[in-house]
C-alpha positions in Angstrom: -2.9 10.0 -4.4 -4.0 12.5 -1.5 -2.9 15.6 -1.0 0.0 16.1 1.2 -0.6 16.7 4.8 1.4 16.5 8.1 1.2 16.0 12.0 3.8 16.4 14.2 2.9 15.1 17.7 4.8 14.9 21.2 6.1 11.3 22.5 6.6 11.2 26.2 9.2 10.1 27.8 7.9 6.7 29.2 7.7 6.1 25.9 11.4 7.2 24.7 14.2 5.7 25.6 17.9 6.6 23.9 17.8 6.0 20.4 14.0 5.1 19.6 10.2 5.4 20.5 7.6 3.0 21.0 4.1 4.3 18.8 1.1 2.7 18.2 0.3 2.5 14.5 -3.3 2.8 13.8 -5.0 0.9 10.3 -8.0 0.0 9.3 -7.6 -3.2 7.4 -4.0 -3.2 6.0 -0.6 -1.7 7.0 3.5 -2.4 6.0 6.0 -0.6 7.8 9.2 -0.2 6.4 12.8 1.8 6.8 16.3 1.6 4.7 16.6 -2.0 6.2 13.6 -3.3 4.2 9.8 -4.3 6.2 9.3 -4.1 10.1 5.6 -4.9 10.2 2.8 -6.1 7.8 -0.5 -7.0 8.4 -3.9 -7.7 6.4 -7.0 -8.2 8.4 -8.0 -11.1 6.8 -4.8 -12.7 7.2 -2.3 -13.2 9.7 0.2 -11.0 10.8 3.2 -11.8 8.1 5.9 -9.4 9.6 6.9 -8.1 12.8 9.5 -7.1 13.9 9.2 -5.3 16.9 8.8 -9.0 18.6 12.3 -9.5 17.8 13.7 -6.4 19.5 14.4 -6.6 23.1 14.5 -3.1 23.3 10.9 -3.1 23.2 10.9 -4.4 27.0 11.4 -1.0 28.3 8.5 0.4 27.5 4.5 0.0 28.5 2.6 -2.3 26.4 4.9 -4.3 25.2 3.1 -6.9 26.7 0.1 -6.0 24.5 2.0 -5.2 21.4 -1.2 -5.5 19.6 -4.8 -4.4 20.1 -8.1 -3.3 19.1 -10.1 -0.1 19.7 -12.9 2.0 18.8 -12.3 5.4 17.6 -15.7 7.6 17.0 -16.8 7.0 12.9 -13.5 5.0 12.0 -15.4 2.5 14.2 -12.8 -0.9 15.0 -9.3 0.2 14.9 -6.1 -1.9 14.8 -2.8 -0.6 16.7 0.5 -2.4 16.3 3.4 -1.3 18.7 6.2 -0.7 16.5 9.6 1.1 17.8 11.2 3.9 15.5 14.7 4.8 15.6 15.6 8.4 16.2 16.5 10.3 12.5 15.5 7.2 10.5 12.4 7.5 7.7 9.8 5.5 8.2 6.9 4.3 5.1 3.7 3.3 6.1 1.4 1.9 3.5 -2.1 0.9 3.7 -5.8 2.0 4.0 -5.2 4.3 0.7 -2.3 6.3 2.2 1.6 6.5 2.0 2.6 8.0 5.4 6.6 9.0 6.4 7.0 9.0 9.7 10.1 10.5 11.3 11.1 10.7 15.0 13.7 13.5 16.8 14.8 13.2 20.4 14.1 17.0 22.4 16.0 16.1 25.7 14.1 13.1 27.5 10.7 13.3 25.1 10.5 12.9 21.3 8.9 14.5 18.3 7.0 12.5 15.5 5.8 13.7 12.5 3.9 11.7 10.4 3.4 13.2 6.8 1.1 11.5 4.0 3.5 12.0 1.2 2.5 12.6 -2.5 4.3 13.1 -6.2 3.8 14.4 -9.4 3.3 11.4 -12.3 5.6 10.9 -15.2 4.9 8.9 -17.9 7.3 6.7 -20.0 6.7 3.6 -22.2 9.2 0.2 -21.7 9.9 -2.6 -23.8 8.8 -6.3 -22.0 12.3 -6.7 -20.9 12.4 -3.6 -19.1 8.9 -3.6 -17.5 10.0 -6.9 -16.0 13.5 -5.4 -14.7 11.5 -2.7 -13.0 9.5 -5.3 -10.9 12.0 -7.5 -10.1 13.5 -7.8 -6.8 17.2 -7.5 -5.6 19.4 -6.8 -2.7 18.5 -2.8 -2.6 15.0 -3.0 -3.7 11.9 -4.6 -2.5 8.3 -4.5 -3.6 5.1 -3.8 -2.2 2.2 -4.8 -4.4 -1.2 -2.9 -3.4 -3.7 -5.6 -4.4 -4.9 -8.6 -2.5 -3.3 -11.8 -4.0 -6.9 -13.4 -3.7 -7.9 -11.6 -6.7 -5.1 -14.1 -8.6 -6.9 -16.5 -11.2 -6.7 -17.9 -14.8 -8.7 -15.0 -16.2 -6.7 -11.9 -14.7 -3.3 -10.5 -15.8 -2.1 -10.2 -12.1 1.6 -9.7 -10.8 2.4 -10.9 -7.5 5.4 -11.6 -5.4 5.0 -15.2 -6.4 4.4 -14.7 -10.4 5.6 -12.7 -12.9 3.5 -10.6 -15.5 0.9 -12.6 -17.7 2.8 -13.2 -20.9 1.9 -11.9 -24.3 0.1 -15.0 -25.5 -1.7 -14.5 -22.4 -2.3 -11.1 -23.1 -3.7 -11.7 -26.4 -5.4 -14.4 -25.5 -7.3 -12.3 -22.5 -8.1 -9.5 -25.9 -9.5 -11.9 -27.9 -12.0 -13.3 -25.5 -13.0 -10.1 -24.7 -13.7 -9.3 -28.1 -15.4 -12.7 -28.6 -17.9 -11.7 -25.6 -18.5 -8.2 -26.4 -19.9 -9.7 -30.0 -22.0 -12.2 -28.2 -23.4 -9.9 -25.8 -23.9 -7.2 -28.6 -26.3 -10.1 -30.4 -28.4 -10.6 -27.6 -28.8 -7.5 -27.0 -29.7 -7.1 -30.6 -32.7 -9.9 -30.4 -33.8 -9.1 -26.7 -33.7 -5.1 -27.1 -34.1 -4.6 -31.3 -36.2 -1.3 -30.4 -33.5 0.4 -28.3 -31.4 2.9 -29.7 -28.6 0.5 -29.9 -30.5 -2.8 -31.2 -32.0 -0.5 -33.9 -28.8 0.5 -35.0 -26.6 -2.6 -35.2 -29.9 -4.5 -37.3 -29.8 -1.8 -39.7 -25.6 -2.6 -39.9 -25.4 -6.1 -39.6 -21.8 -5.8 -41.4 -20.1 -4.7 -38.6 -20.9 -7.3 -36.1 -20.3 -9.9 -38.8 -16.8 -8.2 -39.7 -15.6 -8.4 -36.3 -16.5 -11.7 -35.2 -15.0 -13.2 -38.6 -11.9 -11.0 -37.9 -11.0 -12.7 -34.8 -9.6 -15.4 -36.1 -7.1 -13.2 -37.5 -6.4 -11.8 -34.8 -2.9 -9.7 -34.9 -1.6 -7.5 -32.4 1.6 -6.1 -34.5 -0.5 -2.6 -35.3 -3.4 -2.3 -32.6 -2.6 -0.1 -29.6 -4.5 -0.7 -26.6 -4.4 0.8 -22.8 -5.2 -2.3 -20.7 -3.6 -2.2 -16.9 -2.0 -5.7 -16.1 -3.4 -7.1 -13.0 -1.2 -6.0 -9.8 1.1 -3.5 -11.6 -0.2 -1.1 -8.7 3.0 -1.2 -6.9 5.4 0.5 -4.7 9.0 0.1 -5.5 11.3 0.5 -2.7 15.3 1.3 -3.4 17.6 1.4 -0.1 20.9 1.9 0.6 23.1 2.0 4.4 21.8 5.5 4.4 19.2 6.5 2.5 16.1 5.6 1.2 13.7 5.9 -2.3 10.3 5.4 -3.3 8.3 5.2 -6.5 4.5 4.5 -7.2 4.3 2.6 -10.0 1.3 1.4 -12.7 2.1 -0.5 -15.8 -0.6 -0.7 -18.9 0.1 -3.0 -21.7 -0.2 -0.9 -25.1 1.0 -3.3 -27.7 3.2 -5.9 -28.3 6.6 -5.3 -26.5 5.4 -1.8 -25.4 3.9 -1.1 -22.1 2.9 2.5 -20.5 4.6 3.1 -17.0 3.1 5.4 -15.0 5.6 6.5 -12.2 5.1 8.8 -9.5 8.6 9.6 -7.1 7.7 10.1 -3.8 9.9 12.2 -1.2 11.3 11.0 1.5 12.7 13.9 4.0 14.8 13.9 6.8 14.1 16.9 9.8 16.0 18.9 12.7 14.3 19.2 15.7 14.1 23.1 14.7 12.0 22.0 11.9 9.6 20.0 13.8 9.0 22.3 16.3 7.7 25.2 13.9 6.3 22.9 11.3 3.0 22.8 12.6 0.9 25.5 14.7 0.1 22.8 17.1 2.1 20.0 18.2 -0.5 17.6 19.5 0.1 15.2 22.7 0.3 11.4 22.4 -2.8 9.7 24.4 -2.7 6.7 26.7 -4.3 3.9 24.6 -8.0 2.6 25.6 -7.9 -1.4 25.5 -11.1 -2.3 25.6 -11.8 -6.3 27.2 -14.8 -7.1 24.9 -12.5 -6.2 21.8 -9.6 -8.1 22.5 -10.2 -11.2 24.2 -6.7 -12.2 24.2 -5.7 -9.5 26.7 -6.6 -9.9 30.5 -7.4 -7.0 33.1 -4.2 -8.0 34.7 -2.3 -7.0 31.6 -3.7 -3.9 31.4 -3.0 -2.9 35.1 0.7 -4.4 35.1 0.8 -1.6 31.5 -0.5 1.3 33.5 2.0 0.7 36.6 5.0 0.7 34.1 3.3 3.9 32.9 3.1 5.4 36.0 6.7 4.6 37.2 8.7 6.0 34.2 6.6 9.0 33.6 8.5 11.8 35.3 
C-alpha cells in the first residue's frame, strides 16, 4: 500500500453548481468510483466502460464538457491519459480504485467555488485466521456491502484458484488437487534436472540421496492434508470490501491464504474514510493548487469534433465569473 498523501485543489465555479462539482478523473488503465450508494463509474482499458453514472444525472448538463464526458490526453511521462467526468456531491466520500492506488476524494462548497481533496489513503494490516464458512461470508455480497476484486477476470482458468464476482472460492478438493500437481511437477522437474545438470550443485546432491525424491513421489498417492500447513494465496482474494450505510461509509483491503484444511489466513487492512470542514481544507495543505482547463487533443480522440470543443469553451467562458 503507499504511503499516505493528499491534495487539496480549487474547483471553479463554472464547474460548481449547488450541491456538487463536475471533475475529471484521471487513470491509467483501470478506475471504480464509488460513494455510500454503491459504484458511479468503472472502467478497464481493455474493456468497455461497465458503469457510469454520471450519464444518467441530468445535473451534469450544467456544466462544460458534459458533451465530452470522456477523453484522452497526454500528460508529460504518464504518456496517454484517460479522464472521465464524474460529478461529486458536496460532503459525500468518494473511493477511487485503480492504477495501484485507493484515493478519497471529498468536495466542500467556499461560497460560489469548491474545494477537493483527494487523499491516497492507507492502513495498518491485521491478521486473523477463518474457518471456510467464514472466509466465504466475508466475500459474499449483500444489501450494505459490495466488492471490488483487484485482478483481471481474464486470468480465470481450470488451473488457478481464482474468486470472481461470478464464482466462488476453488473448493478444497480443488485446492488439494492444485497441491498435489504441484508436488507431482516439482519431482519431475527435480529428475531432469538431475540427468541434464548431475554436476551442478543441486544434481550432485539429489544422486547422492536418491531416497528423498523416491519418498516423495511415492507419498503422493497418500496424499493428506489433515496435518500439513501451507501459505498458498487463492486466486482473486485481493479484494476491497465495501460496507455502506444511508450515512456513512467503510472500507477494508482484504487477502485470503489457504493454510490447511478449513483454515485460511486473512490479511485485513481497514482503511479510513474522513469527512472535512471547509476550515480543514483550507490549512491542510501549504498550497491549494488551481484546477486546469482540460487539453482534448483531435488525433487522440477521434470521437470528438472541433465543434465540440468550441461549443465546451463558450459554456466556459459564459459561467466563469
Amino acid at each position: 500500500m503507499k504511503k499516505v498523501s493528499e491534495l487539496v485543489q480549487r474547483i471553479e465555479n463554472h464547474y460548481v453548481s449547488d450541491d456538487c462539482i463536475q471533475i475529471m478523473a484521471p487513470y491509467k488503465n483501470e478506475i471504480t468510483i464509488f460513494n455510500k450508494d454503491g459504484i458511479v463509474f468503472s472502467h478497464n482499458v481493455d474493456s468497455h466502460i461497465t458503469i457510469n453514472k454520471y450519464m444518467e444525472d441530468e445535473r451534469r448538463k450544467q456544466f462544460p464538457y458534459s458533451n465530452i464526458p470522456t477523453h484522452y490526453s497526454k500528460i508529460g511521462l504518464f504518456g496517454k491519459i484517460n479522464f472521465a467526468n464524474q460529478l461529486f456531491d458536496f460532503e459525500v466520500p468518494y473511493i477511487r480504485v485503480g492504477d495501484g492506488s485507493i484515493i478519497e476524494s471529498f468536495a466542500v462548497k467556499d461560497q460560489d467555488k469548491a474545494l477537493l481533496i483527494n487523499r491516497v489513503i492507507s492502513g495498518t494490516k491485521k491478521t486473523g485466521y477463518v474457518t471456510r464458512e467464514e472466509l466465504e461470508d466475508l466475500y459474499t455480497k449483500s444489501t450494505d456491502k459490495f466488492i471490488l476484486h483487484l485482478e483481471d477476470p481474464k486470468y480465470v482458468g481450470e488451473e488457478t484458484l481464482r474468486i470472481s464476482n461470478f464464482q466462488p472460492f476453488a473448493s478444497e478438493e480443488k485446492i488439494r488437487n492444485f497441491i498435489e500437481k504441484q508436488i507431482v511437477n516439482g519431482v519431475k522437474d527435480f529428475r531432469n534436472y538431475v540427468k541434464d545438470c548431475p554436476g551442478s550443485t543441486v544434481g550432485h546432491y539429489l544422486l547422492e540421496h536418491p531416497v528423498f525424491l523416491d519418498y516423495v513421489e511415492q507419498s503422493i498417492n497418500n496424499f493428506d492434508l489433515t496435518n500439513m500447513k501451507f501459505n498458498i494465496p487463492l486466486k482473486g482474494n485481493r479484494a476491497i470490501i465495501v460496507r455502506t450505510d444511508e450515512n456513512d461509509i467503510s472500507i477494508q483491503y482484504v487477502e485470503a491464504n489457504f493454510v490447511s484444511v478449513n483454515n485460511y489466513r486473512v490479511d485485513i487492512i481497514d482503511l479510513p474514510v474522513n469527512k472535512y470542514t471547509l476550515e480543514q481544507l483550507k490549512h491542510l495543505s501549504p498550497m491549494i493548487l488551481k484546477t486546469k482547463e482540460p487539453k482534448i487533443p483531435l488525433r487522440l480522440n477521434p470521437g470528438v469534433t472541433k465543434q465540440d470543443i468550441q461549443e465546451a469553451k463558450q459554456m466556459v467562458k459564459t459561467l466563469r465569473k
